[in-house]
C-alpha positions in Angstrom: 0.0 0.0 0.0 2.9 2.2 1.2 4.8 1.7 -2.2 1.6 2.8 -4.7 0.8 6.1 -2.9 4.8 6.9 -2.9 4.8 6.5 -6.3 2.3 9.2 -7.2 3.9 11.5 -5.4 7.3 10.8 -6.9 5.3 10.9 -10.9 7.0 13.5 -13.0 3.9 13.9 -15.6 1.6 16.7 -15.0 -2.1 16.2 -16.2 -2.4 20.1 -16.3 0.5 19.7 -19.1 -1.5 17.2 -21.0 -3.3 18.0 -24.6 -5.2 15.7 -26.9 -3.5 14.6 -29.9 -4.5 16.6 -33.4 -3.1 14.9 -36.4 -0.9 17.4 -38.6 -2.6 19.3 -41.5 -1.4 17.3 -44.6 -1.6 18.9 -48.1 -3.3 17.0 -50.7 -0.1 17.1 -52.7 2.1 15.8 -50.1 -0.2 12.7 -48.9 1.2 9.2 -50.0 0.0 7.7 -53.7 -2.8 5.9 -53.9 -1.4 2.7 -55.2 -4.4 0.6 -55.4 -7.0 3.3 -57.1 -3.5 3.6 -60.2 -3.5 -0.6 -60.5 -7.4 -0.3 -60.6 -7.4 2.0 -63.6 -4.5 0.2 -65.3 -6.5 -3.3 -65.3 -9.9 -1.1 -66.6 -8.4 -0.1 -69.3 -6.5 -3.5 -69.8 -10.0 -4.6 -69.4 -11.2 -2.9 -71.7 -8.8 -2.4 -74.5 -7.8 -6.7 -74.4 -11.3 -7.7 -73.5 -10.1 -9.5 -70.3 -12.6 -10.4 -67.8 -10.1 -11.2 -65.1 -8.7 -7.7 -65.3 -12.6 -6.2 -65.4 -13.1 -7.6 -62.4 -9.3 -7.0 -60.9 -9.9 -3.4 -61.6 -13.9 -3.6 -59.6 -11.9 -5.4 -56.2 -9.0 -2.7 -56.7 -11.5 0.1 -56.8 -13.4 -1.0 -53.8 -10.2 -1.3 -52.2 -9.1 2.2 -53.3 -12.5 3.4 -51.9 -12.7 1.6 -48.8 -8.8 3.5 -48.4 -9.5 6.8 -49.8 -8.0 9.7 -48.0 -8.5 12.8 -50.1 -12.2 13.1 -50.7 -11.6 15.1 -54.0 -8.4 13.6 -56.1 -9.5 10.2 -55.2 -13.2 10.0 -55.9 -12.0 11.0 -59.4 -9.6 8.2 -59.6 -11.8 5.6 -58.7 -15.1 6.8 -60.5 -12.8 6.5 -63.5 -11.6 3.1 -63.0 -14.7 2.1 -61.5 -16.5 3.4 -65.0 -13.8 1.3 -67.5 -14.0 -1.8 -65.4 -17.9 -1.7 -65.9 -17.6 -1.0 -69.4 -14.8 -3.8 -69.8 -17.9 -6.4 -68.1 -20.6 -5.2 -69.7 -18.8 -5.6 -73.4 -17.0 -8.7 -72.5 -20.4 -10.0 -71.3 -23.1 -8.8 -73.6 -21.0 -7.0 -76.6 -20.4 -8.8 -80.0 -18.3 -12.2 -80.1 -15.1 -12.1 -81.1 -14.8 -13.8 -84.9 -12.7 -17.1 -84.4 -9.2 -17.2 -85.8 -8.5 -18.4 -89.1 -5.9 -21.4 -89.8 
């Protein structure tokens, strides 16, 4: 009993001293890349220009990724509605646009 109520007379912190944390103010231009919403839009497009399905839906599980991590409301919504648009354009003609004419031998 005698050794707890010594030691909070002996603590150096001072609670009057104390102040709640506030993150630093980070400019949009200095925050970190957003590495999943760029890989999202590179298999969209791959999605789209190759006709992959695999990359189509790469590019949907990258975007929710991308969104489920986004930081800067702005830059990133952009991003990610744009990658978001050519993976859904990449499904819907790999899905239900014309066949692709077999190759010749």
């Amino acid at each position: 009993m005698s050794h707890s109520s010594n030691s909070n007379m002996n603590d150096p912190r001072q609670p009057s001293a104390a102040k709640p944390f506030k993150p630093p103010m980070v400019s949009p231009q200095d925050l970190p890349v957003d590495y999943s919403g760029f890989i999202a839009v590179v298999f969209g497009v791959a999605g789209v220009m190759f006709r992959y399905k695999l990359s189509s839906w790469l590019a949907i599980i990258f975007c929710a990724q991308s969104l489920a991590n986004m930081r800067n409301m702005e830059n990133d919504l952009k991003q990610i509605s744009m990658a978001m648009m050519f993976a859904i354009m990449g499904l819907v003609t790999n899905y239900f646009g014309a066949t692709r004419p077999a190759p010749r031998k």
